[in-house]
ZAMARGU-4260 file (C-alpha; in steps of 0.2 Angstrom, whole numbers, plus 5000, padded with zeros to 4 digits):
<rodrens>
0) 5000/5000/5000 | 5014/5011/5005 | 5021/5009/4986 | 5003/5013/4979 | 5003/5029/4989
5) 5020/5032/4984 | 5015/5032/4965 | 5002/5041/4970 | 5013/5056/4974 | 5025/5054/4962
10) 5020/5064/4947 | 5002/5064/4941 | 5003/5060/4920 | 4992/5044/4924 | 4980/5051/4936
15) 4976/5066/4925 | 4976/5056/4911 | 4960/5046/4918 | 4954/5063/4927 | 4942/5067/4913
20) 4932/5052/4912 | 4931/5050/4928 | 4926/5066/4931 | 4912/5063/4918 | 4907/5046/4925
25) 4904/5054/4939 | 4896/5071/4931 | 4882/5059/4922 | 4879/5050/4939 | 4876/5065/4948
30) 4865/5073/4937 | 4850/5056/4942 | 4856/5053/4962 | 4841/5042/4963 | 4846/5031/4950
35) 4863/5029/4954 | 4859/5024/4971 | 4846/5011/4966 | 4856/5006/4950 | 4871/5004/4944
40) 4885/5000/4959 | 4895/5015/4963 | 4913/5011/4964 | 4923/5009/4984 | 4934/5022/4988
45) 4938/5014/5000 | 4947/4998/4990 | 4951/5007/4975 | 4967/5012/4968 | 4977/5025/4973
50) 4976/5032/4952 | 4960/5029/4954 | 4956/5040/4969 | 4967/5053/4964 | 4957/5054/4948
55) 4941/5055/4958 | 4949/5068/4968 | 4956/5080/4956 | 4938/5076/4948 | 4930/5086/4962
60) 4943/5098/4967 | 4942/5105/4948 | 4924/5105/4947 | 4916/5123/4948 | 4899/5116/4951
65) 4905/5109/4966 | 4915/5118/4979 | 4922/5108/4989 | 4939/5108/4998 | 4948/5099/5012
70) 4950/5107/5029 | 4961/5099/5042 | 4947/5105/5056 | 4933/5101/5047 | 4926/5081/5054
75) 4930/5067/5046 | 4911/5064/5044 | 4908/5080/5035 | 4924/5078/5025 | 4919/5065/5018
80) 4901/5069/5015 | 4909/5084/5005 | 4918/5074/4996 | 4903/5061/4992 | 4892/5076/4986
85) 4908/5079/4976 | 4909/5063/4966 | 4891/5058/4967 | 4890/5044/4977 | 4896/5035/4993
90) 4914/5029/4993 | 4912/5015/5007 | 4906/5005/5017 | 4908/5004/5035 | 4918/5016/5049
95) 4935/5005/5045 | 4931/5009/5026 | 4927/5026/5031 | 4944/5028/5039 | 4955/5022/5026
100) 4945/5033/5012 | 4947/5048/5022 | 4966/5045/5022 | 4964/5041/5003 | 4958/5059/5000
105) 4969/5067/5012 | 4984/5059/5003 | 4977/5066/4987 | 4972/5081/4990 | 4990/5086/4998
110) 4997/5080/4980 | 4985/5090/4971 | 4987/5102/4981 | 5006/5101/4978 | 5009/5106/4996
115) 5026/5102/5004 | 5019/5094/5018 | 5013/5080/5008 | 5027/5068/5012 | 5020/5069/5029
120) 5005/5066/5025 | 5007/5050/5018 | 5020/5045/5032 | 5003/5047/5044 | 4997/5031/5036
125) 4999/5017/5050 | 5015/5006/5043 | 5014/4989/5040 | 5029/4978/5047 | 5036/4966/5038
130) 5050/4957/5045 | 5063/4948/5030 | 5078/4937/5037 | 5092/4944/5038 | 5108/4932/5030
135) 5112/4923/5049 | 5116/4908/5060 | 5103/4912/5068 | 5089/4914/5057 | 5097/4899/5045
140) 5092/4888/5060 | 5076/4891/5057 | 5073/4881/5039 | 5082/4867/5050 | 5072/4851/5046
145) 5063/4859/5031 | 5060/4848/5016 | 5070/4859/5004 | 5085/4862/5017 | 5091/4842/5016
150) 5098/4831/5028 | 5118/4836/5026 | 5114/4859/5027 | 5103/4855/5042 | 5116/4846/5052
155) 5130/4858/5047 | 5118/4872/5051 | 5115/4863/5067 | 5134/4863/5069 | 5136/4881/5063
160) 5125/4886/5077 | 5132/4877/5091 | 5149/4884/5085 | 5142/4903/5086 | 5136/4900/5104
165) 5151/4892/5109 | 5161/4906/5103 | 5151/4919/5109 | 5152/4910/5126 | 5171/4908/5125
170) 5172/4929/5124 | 5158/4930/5137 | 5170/4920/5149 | 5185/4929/5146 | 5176/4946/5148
175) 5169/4941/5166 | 5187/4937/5171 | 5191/4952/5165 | 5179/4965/5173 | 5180/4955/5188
180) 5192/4967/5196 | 5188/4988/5193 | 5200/5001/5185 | 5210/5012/5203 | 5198/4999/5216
185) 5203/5001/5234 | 5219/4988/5233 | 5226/4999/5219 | 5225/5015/5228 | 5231/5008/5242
190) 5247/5001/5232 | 5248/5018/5223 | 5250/5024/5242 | 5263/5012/5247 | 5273/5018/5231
195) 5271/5037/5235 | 5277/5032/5251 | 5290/5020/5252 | 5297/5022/5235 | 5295/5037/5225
200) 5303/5050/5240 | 5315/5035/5243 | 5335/5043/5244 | 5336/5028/5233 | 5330/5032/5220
205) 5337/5050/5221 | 5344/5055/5202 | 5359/5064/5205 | 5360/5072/5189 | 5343/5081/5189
210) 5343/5083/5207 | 5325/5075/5208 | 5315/5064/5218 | 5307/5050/5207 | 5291/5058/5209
215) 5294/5072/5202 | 5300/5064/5187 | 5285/5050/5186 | 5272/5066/5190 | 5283/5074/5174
220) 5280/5060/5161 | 5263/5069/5156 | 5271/5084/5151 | 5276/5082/5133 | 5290/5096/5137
225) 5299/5087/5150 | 5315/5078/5149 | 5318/5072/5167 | 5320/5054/5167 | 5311/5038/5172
230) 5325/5025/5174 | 5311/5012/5183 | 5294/5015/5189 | 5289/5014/5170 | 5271/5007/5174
235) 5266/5024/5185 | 5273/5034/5173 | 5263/5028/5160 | 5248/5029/5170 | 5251/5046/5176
240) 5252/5051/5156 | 5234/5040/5154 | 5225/5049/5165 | 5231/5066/5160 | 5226/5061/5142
245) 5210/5052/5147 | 5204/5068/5159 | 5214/5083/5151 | 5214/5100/5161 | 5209/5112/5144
250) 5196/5102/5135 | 5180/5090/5142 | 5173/5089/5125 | 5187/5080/5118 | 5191/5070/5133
255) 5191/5052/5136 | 5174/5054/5145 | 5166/5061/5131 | 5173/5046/5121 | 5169/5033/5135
260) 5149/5041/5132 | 5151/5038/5112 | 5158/5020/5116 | 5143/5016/5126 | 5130/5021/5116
265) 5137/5017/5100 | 5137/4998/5110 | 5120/5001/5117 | 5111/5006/5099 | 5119/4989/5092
270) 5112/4980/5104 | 5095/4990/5102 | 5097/4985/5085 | 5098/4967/5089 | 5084/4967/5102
275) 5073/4971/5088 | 5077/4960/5077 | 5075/4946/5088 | 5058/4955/5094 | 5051/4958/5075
280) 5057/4939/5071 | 5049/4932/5086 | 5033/4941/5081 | 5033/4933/5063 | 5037/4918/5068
285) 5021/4916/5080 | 5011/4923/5065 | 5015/4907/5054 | 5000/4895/5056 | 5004/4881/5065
290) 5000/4864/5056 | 5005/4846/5058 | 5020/4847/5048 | 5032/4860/5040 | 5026/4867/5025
295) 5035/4877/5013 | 5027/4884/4996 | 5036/4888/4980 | 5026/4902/4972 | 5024/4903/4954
300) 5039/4918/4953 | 5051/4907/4961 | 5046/4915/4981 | 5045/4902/4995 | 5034/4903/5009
305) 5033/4898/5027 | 5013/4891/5026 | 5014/4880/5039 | 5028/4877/5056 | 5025/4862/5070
310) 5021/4863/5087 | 5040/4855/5089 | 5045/4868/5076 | 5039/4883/5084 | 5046/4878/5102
315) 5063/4877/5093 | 5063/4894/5084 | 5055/4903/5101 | 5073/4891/5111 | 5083/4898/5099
320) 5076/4914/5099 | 5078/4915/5120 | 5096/4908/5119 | 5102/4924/5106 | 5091/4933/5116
325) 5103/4930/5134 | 5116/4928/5124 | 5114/4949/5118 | 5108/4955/5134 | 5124/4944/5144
330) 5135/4954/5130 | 5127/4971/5134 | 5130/4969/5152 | 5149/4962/5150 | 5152/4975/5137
335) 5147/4989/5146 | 5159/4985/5160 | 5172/4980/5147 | 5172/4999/5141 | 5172/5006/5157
340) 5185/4995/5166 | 5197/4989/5155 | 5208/5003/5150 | 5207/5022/5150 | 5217/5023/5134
345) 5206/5032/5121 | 5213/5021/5106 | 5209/5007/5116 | 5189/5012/5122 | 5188/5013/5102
350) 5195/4997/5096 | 5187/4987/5113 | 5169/4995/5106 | 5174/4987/5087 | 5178/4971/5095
355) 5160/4969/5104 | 5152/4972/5088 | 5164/4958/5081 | 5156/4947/5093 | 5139/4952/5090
360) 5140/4950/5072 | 5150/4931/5075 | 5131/4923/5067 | 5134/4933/5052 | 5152/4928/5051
365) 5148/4910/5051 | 5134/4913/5038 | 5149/4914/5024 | 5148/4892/5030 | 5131/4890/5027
370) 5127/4878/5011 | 5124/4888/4996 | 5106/4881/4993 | 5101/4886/5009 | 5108/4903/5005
375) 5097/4903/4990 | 5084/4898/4999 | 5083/4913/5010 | 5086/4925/4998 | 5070/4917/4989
380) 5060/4917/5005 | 5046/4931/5007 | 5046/4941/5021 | 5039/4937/5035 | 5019/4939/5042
385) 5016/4958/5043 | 5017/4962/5062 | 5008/4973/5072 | 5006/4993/5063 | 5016/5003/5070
390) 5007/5021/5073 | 5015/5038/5067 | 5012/5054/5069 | 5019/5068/5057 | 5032/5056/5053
395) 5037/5050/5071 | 5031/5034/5075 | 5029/5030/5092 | 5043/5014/5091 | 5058/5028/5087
400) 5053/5040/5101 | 5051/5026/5113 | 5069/5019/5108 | 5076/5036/5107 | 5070/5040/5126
405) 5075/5023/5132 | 5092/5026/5124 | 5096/5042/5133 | 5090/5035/5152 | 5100/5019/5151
410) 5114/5030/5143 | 5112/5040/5156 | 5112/5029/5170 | 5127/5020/5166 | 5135/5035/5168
415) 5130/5039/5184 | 5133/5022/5189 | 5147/5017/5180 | 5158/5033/5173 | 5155/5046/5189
420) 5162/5032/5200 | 5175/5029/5188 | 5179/5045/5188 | 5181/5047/5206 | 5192/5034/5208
425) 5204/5040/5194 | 5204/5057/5204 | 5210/5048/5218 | 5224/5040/5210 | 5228/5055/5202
430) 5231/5064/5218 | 5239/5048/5227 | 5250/5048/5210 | 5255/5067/5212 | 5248/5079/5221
435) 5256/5085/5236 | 5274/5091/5239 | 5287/5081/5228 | 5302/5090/5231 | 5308/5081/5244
440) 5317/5064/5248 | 5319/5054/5265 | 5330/5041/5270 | 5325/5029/5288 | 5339/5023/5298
445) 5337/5005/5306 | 5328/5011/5320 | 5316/5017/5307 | 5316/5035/5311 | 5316/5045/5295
450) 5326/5060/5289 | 5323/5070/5275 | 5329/5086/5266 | 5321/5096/5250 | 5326/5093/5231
455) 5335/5106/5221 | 5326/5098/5203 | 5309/5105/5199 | 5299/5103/5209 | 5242/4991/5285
460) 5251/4976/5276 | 5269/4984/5275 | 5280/4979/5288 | 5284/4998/5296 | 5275/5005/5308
465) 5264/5018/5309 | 5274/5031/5315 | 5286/5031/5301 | 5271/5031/5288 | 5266/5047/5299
470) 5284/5055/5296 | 5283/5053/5276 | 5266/5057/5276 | 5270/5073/5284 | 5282/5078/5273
475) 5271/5072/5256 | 5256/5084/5265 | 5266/5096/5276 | 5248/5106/5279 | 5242/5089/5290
480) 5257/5092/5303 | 5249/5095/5320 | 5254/5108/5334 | 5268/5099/5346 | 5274/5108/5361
485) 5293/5108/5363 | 5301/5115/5380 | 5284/5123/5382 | 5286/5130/5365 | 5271/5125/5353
490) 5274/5125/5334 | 5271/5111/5319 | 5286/5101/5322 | 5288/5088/5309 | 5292/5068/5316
495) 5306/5067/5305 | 5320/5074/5305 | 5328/5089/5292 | 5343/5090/5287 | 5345/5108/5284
500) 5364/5109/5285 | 5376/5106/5272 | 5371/5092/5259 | 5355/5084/5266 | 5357/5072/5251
505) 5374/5064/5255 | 5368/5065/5273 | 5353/5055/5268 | 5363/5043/5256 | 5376/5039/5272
510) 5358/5037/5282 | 5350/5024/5270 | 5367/5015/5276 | 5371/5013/5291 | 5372/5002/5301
515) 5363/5001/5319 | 5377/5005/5330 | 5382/5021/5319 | 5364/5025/5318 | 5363/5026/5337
520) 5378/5036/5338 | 5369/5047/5323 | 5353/5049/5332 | 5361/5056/5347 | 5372/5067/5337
525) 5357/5078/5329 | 5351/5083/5345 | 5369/5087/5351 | 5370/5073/5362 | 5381/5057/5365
530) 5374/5046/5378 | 5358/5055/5387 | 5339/5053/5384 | 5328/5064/5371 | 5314/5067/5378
535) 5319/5087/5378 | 5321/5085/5359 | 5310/5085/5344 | 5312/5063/5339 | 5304/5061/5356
540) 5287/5067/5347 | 5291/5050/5334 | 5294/5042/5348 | 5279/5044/5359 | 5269/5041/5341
545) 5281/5025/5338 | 5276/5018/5356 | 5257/5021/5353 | 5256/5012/5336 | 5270/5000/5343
550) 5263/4996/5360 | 5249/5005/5365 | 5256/5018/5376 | 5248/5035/5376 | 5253/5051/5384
555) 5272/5048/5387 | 5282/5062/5391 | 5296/5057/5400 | 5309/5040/5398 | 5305/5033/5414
560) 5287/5028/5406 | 5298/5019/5395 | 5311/5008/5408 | 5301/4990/5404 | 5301/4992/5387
565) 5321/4994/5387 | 5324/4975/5382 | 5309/4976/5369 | 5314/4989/5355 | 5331/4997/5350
570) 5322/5015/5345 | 5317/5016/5365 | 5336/5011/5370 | 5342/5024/5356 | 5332/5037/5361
575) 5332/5035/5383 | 5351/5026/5384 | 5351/5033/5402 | 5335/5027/5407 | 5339/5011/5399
580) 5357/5011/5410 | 5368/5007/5392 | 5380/5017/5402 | 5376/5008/5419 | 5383/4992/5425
585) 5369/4989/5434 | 5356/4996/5419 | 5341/4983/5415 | 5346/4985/5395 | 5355/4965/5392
590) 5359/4971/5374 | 5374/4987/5380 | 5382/4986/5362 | 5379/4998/5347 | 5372/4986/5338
595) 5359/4984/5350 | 5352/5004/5349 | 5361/5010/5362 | 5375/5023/5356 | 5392/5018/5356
600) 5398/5034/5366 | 5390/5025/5381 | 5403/5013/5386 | 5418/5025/5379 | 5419/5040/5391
605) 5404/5036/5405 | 5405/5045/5421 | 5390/5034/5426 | 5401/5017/5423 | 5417/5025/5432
610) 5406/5031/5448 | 5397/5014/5451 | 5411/5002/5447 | 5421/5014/5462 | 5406/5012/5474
615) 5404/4991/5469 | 5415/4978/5482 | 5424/4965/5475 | 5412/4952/5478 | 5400/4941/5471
620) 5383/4943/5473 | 5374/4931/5481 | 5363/4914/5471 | 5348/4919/5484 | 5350/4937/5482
625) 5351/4936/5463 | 5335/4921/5459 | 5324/4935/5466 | 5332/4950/5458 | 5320/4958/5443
630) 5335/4966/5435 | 5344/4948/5436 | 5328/4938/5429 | 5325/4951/5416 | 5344/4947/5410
635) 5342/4929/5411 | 5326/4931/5399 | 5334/4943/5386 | 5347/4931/5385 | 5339/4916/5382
640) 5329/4927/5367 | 5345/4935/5359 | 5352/4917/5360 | 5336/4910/5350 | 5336/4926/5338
645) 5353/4925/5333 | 5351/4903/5332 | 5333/4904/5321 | 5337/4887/5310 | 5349/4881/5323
650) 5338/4881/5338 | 5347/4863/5341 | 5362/4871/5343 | 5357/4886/5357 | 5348/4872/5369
655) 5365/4862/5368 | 5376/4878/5375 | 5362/4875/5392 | 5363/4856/5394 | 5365/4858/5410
660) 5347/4864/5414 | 5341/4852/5397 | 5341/4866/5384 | 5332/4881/5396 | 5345/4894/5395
665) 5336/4909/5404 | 5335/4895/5420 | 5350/4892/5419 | 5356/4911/5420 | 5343/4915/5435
670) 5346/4901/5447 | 5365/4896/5444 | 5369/4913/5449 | 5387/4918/5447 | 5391/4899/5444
675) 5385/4904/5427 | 5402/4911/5422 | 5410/4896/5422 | 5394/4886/5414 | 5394/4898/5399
680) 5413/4898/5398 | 5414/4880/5396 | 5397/4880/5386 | 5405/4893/5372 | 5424/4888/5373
685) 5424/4884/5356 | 5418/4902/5353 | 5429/4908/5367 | 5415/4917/5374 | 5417/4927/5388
690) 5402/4932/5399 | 5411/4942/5412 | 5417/4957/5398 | 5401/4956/5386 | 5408/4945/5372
695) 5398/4931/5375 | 5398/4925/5359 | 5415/4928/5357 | 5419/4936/5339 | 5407/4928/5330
700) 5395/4942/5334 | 5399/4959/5333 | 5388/4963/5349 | 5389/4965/5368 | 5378/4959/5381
705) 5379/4963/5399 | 5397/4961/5407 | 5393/4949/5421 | 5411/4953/5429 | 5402/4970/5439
710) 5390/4959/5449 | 5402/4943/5448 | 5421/4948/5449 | 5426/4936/5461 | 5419/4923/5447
715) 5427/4931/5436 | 5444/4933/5442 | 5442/4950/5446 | 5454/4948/5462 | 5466/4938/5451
720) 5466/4951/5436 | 5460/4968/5443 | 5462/4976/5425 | 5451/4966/5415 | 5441/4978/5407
725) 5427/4977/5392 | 5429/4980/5372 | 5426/4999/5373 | 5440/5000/5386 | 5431/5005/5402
730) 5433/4991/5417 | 5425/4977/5421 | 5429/4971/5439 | 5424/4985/5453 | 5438/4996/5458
735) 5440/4990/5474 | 5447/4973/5466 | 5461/4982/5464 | 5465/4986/5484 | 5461/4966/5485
740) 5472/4959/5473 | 5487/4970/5482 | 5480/4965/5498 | 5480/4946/5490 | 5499/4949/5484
745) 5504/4956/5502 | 5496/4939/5512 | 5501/4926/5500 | 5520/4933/5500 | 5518/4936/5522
750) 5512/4917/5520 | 5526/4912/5510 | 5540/4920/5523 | 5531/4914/5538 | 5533/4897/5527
755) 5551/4900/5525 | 5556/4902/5543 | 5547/4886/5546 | 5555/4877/5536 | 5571/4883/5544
760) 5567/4882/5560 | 5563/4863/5556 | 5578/4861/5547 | 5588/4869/5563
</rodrens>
């Protein structure tokens, strides 16, 4: 009909050419109504053809003796008693007859009217849907089993099929694995933190030559005129340039958003397309006539037709029909996600769109298998049963307006749900990445206290603890550093440490590696110290933070808070060596060496030592007094764990040095008492370990444990040798072993005389 009213409109040579004697038809019958009601039949407008009623129409719009014209207002009753007066006659039969008449004249009257709109007014005319197969896997499935499809195409159809499902399932798995993880997800900012922090300020990674930090020259690789450059860290410099191209500062047109949006809905329409397809197919389908068996007609032209389908048929087409229909909408949900997640490169958001498509369009790929006579076969086959009209209004049917909204809200609401969240989360990578101060480097010395100094270049599951997380983080955000009060001072003092003196960067480099013992001597030497507790300096601000990550202490002001904790960390021994005693003989710190925290100045030039060894007699403490000493105990515990530390892998060998007390070292130290000496001596002869001056371990380890020879000189042959003294050269024994050795020397020679004269005397 739609091609009748089309040549309808298309010139009129033919309609005027038949004009006049349908006009005079007409004229003659006119002229005796009463006869031609009751006579001859008048013709049906409302079946007749469209030449035909154009004829009829221009009949009556050219006839003076009749003036009538159309009128859009005017009803369609009067209308088209106007234009019944017109012609003579009634032109149908019946309000449905009536209906498509009035569009009849309406259609002509805008052609002889030649008004612009007449386009329009033929597109008014409800469209009738016909649906034709498309050259598919999919719709090839359909003639399976058909008596002119054959045995052999039906099974490689069948195969065909199968294999288009399979393939489309293989891409639908891989794509799940794929989106199963989202682009900057919590774990990735949180890895993009531990970078920032532990990394790119590193002294390590210090370049000398452009006197940078590594983040300034990974936050640099977006910048088309930088040269600085990236000698590791490749992957965050690339992703730094990614997110400066996907979200450029100057344009949001022509960003990678913008693009994500075209991805999407260009990804969305395809499937829209393929919806429908599956929807207008389904509907011609159920229109077939179901019958007992498959019937397809040959027409006289060569046209096959789909007379008849199964029961079994039609429940295949409609399984068929459901599988492609997950299939599409599985592929629509992945896809999205695929788009959004996978990469932020904008070459790649365009060549990920193409490949969905690919997928979509695997059933018209595999068509190029499908046997040649079934190709022929649909080519020949006529279109579908006409669906369901679909209405229109001035050229808008109601179909593409309800796409066309649908479209812009499911658009609309994967962005909010999916892009915005996106975008957040590349924000926040972005600013872990490089925003903030860069200029600046910082190296942590084995007590994990960190030092840092500025850069003359342009500008829960790490095993740290929180305090020196703080100190970095401080020096990334120096705006978050909180008022401290120093010697009743207030101000933002930093936790670490700044080099302002000289070059902080070789400072920092000699930092990075030190050892422990020259880091305690280091960590004095900052505050202008040697051997004297810190808590009038600033690192006792890391401290007090250290201790409350560490071990729960809160509200430490002073070292004395800190006296059990002595044996537990080096930082507190580093940082309160006084409190600790590393320059006491009598201190509750077991671990007195340098390698232990405390500074090595201690034990070099310490009054402290010097006063107490004068004040200490030259004799052995007592077992009873010493099993219930908390100093002694806390000894004997410390030793039997610096034993198993430095034995981890040859535990076999530490419970052999205490056979004695069947492998329990820290019993045997408390309840031997000074008999100890000589078990350890001859426990660690082959070490030539010696308990009484520190060297326990003798010079296998560079380390020094509590000299026993203070509390035990008498077992240690203190009275014997006076001058026994430990590595750093202060004395072991008490002073006043001195006055007993000369006191010793003095009776044994009176002895020997009196031993002399008795000899003589018995001689006599």
């Amino acid at each position: 009909q739609q091609q009748q009213y089309g040549a309808a409109i298309q010139g009129n040579t033919d309609s005027r050419s038949n004009s006049q004697s349908l006009s005079n038809s007409h004229t003659s019958k006119a002229a005796s109504p009463t006869a031609s009601r009751s006579g001859s039949a008048l013709p049906d407008y409302s079946t007749t053809t469209a030449a035909a009623a154009s004829a009829a129409a221009s009949a009556a719009v050219s006839s003076a003796d009749v003036p009538w014209t159309y009128s859009p207002i005017r009803s369609a009753k009067k209308t088209l008693g106007s234009f019944e007066s017109a012609v003579g006659g009634p032109v149908c039969k019946g309000p449905k007859s009536a209906k498509q008449a009035l569009k009849n004249i309406k259609t002509v009257i805008a052609s002889q009217s030649g008004s612009s709109s007449s386009v329009h007014e033929v597109l008014e005319v409800e469209a009738d849907v016909e649906r034709t197969l498309a050259p598919s896997v999919w719709n090839a499935a359909f003639v399976i089993g058909m008596n002119r499809t054959g045995v052999g195409a039906s099974i490689l159809i069948t195969f065909l099929l199968f294999l288009n499902i399979a393939m489309q399932g293989v891409f639908l798995g891989v794509i799940t694995n794929i989106v199963q993880t989202e682009l900057f997800d919590e774990n990735e900012i949180e890895q993009l933190r531990s970078w920032r922090l532990f990394i790119a300020h590193s002294v390590d990674h210090y370049d000398k030559m452009s006197k940078t930090s590594l983040s300034q020259r990974v936050c640099a690789a977006g910048d088309p005129t930088s040269t600085l450059p990236v000698e590791m860290s490749d992957s965050k410099a690339a992703l730094v340039e990614s997110i400066k191209d996907y979200m450029p500062d100057d344009s949001v047109l022509f960003s990678g958003p913008a693009l994500s949006v075209i991805a999407i809905t260009f990804w969305t329409l395809k499937v829209i397309a393929e919806l429908l397809d599956i929807w207008d197919t389904g509907h011609g389908m159920r229109a077939i006539p179901r019958g007992k068996r498959n019937i397809l007609l040959e027409s006289s032209s060569g046209a096959f037709r789909l007379a008849n389908l199964t029961l079994a048929h039609k429940i295949f087409v409609a399984l068929i029909l459901h599988v492609r229909l997950t299939i599409c909408l599985a592929l629509w949900s992945l896809g999205i996600t695929f788009l959004v997640n996978y990469s932020i490169e904008p070459a790649e958001l365009i060549l990920n769109a193409v490949a969905l498509e690919i997928v979509l369009s695997v059933d018209e790929v595999l068509f190029v298998l499908v046997p040649a006579s079934t190709k022929a076969l649909m080519r020949r086959l006529e279109p579908l049963p006409k669906a369901k009209p679909v209405r229109q209004w001035q050229g808008l049917d109601c179909r593409a307006l309800f796409l066309t909204f649908l479209l812009v809200i499911v658009v609309g609401l994967i962005y909010l749900n999916k892009l915005v969240p996106l975008l957040d989360r590349i924000g926040q990578a972005q600013n872990v990445l490089c925003q903030g101060t860069q200029d600046f480097i910082y190296a942590v010395d084995p007590f994990m206290y960190v030092y840092s100094t500025g850069t003359e270049g342009a500008s829960d599951h790490v095993d740290i603890n929180s305090a020196t997380i703080t100190a970095v983080n401080e020096l990334w955000h120096p705006e978050t550093i909180p008022l401290r009060s120093l010697l009743e001072v207030e101000g933002h003092y930093p936790l670490a440490a700044n080099l302002f003196v000289g070059d902080g960067t070789t400072e920092l480099l000699q930092v990075s590696s030190m050892t422990m013992a020259e880091a305690g001597e280091y960590f004095q030497a900052i505050a202008g110290l040697t051997c004297s507790d810190l808590f009038i300096s600033r690192e006792a601000f890391f401290l007090e933070l250290y201790m409350s990550s560490e071990f729960g202490m809160e509200n430490i002001t002073y070292c004395e808070q800190l006296h059990n904790y002595c044996n537990e960390d080096p930082l507190v021994r580093a940082s309160c060596p006084t409190t600790c005693g590393c320059d006491d003989p009598f201190g509750v710190v077991f671990d007195v060496g340098a390698s232990g925290g405390c500074s090595g100045k201690c034990l070099e030039t310490s009054t402290t030592w010097d006063t107490k060894m004068d004040q200490r007699s030259c004799e052995d403490v007592s077992v009873h007094l010493l099993s219930v000493d908390k100093g002694w105990i806390s000894w004997g515990f410390e030793f039997e764990k610096q034993l198993n530390a430095i034995s981890t892998g040859y535990e076999e060998i530490a419970a052999r040095m205490c056979t004695a007390y069947n492998g329990n070292c820290s019993k045997m130290f408390i309840e031997s008492g000074c008999s100890f000496v000589n078990l350890w001596g001859a426990a660690a002869s082959d070490l030539k370990g010696n308990a009484c001056t520190g060297k326990w371990m003798g010079g296998v380890l560079d380390t020094i444990w509590r000299p026993l020879a203070p509390i035990c000189p008498v077992a240690c042959g203190c009275v014997e040798n006076p001058d026994l003294t430990i590595s750093s050269g202060l004395p072991a024994c008490p002073t006043s072993c001195t006055a007993s050795a000369l006191t010793s020397g003095a009776s044994e020679g009176t002895n020997e005389s009196s031993s002399n004269d008795n000899e003589s005397n018995d001689s006599a």
